[in-house]
C-alpha positions as CSV (number, residue, x, y, z in Angstrom):
1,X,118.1,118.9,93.2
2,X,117.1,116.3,95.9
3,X,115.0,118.1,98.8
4,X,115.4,116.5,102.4
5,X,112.8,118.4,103.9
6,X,111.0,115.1,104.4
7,X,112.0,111.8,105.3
8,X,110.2,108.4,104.0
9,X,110.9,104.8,105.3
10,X,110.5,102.1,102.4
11,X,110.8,98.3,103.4
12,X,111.4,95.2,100.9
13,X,113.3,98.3,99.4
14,X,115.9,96.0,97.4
15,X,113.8,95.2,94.6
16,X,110.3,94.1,93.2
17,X,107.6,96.7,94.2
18,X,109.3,98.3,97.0
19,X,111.8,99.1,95.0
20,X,110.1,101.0,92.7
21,X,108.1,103.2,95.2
22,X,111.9,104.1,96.5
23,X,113.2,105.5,93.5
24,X,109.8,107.2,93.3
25,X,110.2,109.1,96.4
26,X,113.9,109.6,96.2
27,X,113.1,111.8,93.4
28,X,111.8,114.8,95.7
29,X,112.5,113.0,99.2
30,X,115.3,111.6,101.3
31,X,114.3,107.5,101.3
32,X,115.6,105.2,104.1
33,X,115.7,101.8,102.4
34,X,115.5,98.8,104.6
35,X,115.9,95.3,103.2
36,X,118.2,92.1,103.3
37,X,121.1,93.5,100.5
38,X,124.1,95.4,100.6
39,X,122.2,98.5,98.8
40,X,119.8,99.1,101.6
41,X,120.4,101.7,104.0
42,X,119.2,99.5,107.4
43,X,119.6,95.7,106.9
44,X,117.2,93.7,108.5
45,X,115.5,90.9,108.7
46,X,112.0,91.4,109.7
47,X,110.7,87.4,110.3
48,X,112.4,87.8,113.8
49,X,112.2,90.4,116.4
50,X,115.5,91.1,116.3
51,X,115.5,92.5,113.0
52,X,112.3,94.3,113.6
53,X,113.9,96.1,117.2
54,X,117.2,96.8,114.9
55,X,115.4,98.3,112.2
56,X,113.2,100.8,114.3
57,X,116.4,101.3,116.2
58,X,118.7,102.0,113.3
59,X,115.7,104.4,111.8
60,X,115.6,106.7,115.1
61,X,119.2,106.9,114.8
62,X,119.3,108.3,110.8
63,X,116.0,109.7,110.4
64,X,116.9,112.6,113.5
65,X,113.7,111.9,115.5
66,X,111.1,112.4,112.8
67,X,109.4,110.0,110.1
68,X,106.8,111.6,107.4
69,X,105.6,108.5,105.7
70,X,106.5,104.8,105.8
71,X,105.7,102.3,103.3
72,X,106.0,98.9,104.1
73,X,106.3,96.8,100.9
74,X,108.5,94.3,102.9
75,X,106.7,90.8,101.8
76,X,106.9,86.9,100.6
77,X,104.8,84.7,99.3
78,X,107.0,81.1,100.2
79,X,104.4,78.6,102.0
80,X,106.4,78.6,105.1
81,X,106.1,80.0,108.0
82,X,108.2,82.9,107.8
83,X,106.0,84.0,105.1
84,X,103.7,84.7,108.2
85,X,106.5,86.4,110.4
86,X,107.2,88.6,107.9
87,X,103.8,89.7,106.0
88,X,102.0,90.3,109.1
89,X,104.0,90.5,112.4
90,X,107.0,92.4,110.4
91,X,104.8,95.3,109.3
92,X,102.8,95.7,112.3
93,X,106.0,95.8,114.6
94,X,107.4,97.9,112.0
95,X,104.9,100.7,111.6
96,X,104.3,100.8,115.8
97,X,107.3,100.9,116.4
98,X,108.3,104.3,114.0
99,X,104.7,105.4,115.2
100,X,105.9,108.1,117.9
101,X,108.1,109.5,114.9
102,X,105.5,109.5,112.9
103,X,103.6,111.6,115.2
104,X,106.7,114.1,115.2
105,X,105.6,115.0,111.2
106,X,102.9,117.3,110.1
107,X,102.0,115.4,107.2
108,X,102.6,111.8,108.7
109,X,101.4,108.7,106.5
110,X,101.5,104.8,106.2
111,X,101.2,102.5,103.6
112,X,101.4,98.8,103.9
113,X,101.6,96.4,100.5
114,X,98.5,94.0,100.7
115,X,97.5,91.6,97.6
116,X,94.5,91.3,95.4
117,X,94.7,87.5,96.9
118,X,92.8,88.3,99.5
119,X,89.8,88.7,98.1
120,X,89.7,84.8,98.0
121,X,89.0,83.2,101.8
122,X,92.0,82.0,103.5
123,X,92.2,80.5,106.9
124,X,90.1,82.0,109.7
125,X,92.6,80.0,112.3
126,X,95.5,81.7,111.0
127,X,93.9,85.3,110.3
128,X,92.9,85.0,114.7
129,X,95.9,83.9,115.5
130,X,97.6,86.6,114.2
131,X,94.8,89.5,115.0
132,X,95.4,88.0,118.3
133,X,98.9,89.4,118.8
134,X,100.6,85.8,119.7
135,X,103.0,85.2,116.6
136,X,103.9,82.0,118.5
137,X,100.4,80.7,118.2
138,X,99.9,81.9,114.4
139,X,103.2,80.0,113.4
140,X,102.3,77.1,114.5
141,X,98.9,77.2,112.8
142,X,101.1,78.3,109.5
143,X,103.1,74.9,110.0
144,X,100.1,72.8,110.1
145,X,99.0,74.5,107.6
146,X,102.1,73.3,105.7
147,X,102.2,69.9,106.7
148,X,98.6,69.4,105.8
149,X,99.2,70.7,102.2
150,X,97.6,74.3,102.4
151,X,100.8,76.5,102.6
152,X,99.0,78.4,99.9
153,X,97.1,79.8,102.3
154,X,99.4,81.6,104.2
155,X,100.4,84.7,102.0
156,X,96.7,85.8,101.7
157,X,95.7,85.1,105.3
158,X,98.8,87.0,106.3
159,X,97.0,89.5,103.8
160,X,93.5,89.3,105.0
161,X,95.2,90.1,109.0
162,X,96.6,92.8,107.6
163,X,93.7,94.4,106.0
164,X,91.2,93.7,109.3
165,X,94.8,95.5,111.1
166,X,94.5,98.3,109.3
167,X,91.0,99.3,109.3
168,X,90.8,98.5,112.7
169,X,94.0,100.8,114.0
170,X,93.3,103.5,111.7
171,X,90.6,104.8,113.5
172,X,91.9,104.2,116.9
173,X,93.5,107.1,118.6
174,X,96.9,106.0,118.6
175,X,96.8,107.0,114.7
176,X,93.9,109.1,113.6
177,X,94.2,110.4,117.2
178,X,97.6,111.5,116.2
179,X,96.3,112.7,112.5
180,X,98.5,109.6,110.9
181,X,96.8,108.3,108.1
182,X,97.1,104.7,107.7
183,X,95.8,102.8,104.5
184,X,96.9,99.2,102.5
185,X,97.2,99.1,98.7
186,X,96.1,95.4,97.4
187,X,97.7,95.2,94.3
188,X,96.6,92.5,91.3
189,X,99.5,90.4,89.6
190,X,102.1,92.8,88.4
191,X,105.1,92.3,86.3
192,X,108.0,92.8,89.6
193,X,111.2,90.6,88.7
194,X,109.6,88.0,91.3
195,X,106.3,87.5,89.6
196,X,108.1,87.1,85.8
197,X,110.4,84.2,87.0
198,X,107.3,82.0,87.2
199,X,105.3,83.6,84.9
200,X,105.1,81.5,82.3
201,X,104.9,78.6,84.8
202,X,102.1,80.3,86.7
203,X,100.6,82.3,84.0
204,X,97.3,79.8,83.4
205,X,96.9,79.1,87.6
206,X,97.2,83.3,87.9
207,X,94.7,84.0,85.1
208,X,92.2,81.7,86.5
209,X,92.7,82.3,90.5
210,X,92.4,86.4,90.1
211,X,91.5,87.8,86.2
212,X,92.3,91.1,85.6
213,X,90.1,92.5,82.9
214,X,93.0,95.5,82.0
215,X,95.7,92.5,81.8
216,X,97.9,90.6,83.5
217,X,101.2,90.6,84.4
218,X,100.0,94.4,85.0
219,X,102.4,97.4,84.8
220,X,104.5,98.3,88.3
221,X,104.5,101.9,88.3
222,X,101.0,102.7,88.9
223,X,101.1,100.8,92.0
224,X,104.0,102.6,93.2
225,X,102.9,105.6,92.3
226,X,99.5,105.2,93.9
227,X,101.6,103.9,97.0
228,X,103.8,107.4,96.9
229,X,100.2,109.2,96.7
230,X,99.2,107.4,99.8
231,X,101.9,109.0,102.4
232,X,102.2,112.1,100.1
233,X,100.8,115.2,102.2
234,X,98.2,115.4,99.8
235,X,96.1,112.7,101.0
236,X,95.3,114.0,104.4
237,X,91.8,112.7,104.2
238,X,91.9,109.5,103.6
239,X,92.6,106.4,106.2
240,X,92.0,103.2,106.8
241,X,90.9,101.8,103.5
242,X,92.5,98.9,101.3
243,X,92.4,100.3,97.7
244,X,92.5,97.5,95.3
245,X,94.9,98.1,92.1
246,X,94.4,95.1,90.6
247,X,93.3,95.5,86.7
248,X,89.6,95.4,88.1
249,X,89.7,91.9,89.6
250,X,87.5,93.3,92.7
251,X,85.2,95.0,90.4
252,X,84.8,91.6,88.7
253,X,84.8,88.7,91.1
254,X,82.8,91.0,94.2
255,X,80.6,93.4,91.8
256,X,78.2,95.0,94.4
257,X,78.6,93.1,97.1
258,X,80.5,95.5,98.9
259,X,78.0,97.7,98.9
260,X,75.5,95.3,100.6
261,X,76.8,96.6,104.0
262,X,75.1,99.3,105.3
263,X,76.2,101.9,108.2
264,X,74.3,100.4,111.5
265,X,73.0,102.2,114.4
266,X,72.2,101.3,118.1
267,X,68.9,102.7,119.3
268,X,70.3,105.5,121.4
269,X,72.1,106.6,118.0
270,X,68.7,106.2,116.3
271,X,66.9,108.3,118.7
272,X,69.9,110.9,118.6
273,X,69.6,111.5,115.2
274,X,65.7,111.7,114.9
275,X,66.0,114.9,117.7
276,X,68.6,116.0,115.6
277,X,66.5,115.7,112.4
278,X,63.5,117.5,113.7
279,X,65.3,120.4,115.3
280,X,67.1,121.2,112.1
281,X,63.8,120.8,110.5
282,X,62.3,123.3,112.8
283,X,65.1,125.8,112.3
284,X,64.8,126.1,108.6
């Protein structure tokens, strides 16, 4: 039996990877699915603002004025510019704009889909414009993007925004603040029904561009289960990170690098914690 104590929110629910983390949830949870087909519960299209005011609109109106978790899987990788619209400006309107129902949970959680792609450098123009809030501005640097011949860029620096996004609000008040956890999943190349229509097209380009020591196409369902953990009450702790689940291409391509930077501390901080230090010290 189906329990509806909770309520989830799945984008890109019609197929592929958000799909999967559906039917994962649906098991013990009443889902929402939002998409573009005739099987999702909210139809929207999330490249235009529109779709993005319908769908938080449609969501008050079902979900009864609380949200536990969202997962936004909602994604493309087309070099156009809607590829932009959607992967960055779609979530983030998205997830603020269920934010206050969010708040209304005890458990509430957020999960957005990011890619291993973006551990390769895409285009610093792009990832400001769209930090910077002006989706006007970032789709016209995706279109000259595109006429100069690096649409490829586009679906990791859509990506990359996404991650600096994340770590950036998840710490703010308007989430921790309200104890919503708020973390992205990066996953490698995975075996969705997208990703095997070009495999074997794609399969040498793939295997060069982001190796995955475990395989590759990898399996879907650890991904959507590791999503499902993610705005599970169980993780109550963790926020703000982008956990790669990618067959071990970050371990591979960055090794330690990551761990080359170090907590820093202004002077005031520094002197803080030396007091600190020494009257510990002097009470043991």
């Amino acid at each position: 039996m189906v329990s509806s104590s909770r309520t989830y929110v799945v984008t890109g629910a019609d197929s592929g990877l958000g799909e999967a983390v559906a039917d994962r949830l649906s098991t013990d949870h009443r889902v929402l699915r939002c998409g573009v087909g005739a099987r999702a519960d909210v139809r929207a299209d999330l490249t235009t603002p529109e779709g993005r005011a319908h769908l938080v609109s449609a969501v008050r109106s079902l979900s009864g004025g609380r949200v536990d978790g969202v997962v936004a899987a909602a994604g493309t990788g087309a070099p156009r510019s809607e590829t932009v619209a959607l992967n960055y400006f779609g979530v983030v309107a998205v997830v603020t704009g269920l934010r206050d129902l969010l708040a209304a949970s005890e458990v509430p959680a957020v999960a957005v889909v990011s890619s291993s792609s973006t551990l390769h450098r895409g285009s610093r123009a792009l990832v400001r414009a769209c930090l910077s809030g002006d989706e006007d501005a970032a789709l016209a640097t995706a279109r000259r993007l595109v006429r100069t011949g690096r649409g490829s860029q586009l679906y990791r620096s859509s990506k990359i925004a996404l991650n600096h996004w994340v770590r950036s609000a998840a710490v703010s008040a308007d989430w921790a603040g309200e104890a919503i956890v708020l973390n992205a999943v990066a996953p490698g190349v995975v075996a969705t029904g997208t990703v095997m229509q070009s495999w074997e097209r794609e399969r040498a380009l793939l295997q060069t561009a982001l190796p995955q020591p475990l395989g590759m196409p990898g399996p879907v369902a650890p991904v959507a289960d590791l999503l499902a953990y993610a705005v599970s009450p169980t993780n109550r702790f963790m926020t703000g990170q982008v956990v790669y689940c990618d067959g071990g291409t970050d371990a591979l391509v960055r090794a330690t690098r990551p761990q080359r930077v170090f907590l820093r501390y202004r002077p005031t901080q520094v002197v803080r914690m030396l007091r600190e230090s020494r009257r510990i010290a002097r009470a043991r």
